[in-house]
C-alpha positions in Angstrom: 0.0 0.0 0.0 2.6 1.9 1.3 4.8 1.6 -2.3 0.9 2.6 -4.6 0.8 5.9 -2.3 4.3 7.1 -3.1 4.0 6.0 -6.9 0.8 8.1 -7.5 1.8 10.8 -5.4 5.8 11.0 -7.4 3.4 10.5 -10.9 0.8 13.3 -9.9 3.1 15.8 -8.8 5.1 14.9 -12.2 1.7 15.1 -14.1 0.7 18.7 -12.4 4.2 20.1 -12.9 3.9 19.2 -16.8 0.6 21.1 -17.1 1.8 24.0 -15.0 5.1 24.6 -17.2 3.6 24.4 -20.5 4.3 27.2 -23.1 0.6 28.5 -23.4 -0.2 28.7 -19.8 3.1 30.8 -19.1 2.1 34.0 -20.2 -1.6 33.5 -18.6 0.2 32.2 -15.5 2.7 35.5 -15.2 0.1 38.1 -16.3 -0.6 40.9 -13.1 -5.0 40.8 -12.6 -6.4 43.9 -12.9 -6.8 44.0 -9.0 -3.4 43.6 -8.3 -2.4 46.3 -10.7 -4.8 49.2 -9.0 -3.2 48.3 -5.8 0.8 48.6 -6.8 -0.5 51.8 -8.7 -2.5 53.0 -5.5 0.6 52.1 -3.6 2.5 53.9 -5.9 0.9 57.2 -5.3 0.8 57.0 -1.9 4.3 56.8 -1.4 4.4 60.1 -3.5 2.0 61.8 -1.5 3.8 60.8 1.4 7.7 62.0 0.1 6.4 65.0 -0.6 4.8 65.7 2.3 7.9 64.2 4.4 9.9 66.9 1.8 7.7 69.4 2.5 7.6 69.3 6.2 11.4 69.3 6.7 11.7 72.2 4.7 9.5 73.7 6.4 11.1 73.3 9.7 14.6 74.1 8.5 13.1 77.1 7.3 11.8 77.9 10.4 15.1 77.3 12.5 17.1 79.3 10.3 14.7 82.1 10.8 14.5 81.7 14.8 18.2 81.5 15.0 19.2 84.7 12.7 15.7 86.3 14.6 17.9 85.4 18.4 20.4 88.6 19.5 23.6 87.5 19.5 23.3 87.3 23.3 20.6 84.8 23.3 23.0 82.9 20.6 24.1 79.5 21.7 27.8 79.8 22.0 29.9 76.9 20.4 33.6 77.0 21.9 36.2 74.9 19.7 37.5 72.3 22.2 40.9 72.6 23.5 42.3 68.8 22.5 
């Protein structure tokens, strides 16, 4: 019984593998479903959006900084000593 199992089994993996690799089912087998292809393209955009906003809001900020620090008097400066090595 034992010997019947692993010969069908060896055969219908050998059959399935045939009918998976032939020539006319590769291109139906690699083709991208509609689905799939609104989703990477939705993806896509979103990671736009979100690089441009990510641009966006460091600019902003430098922006910002560079205007607090040239708006401080030179008093209200934070020093920065060289270090005596």
């Amino acid at each position: 019984m034992h010997f019947l199992v692993n010969y069908v089994k060896d055969n219908l993996q050998s059959e399935l593998v045939s009918h998976l690799y032939k020539q006319e089912e590769i291109e139906k087998l690699l083709e991208e479903s509609d689905h799939i292809a609104a989703r990477r393209k939705e993806a896509s955009e979103m990671l736009k959006v979100c690089f441009v906003y990510k641009l966006n809001y460091t600019l902003f900020f430098t922006r910002e900084s560079r205007m607090l620090r040239a708006s401080l008097p030179l008093s209200g400066r934070p020093s920065v000593r060289p270090s005596h090595s």
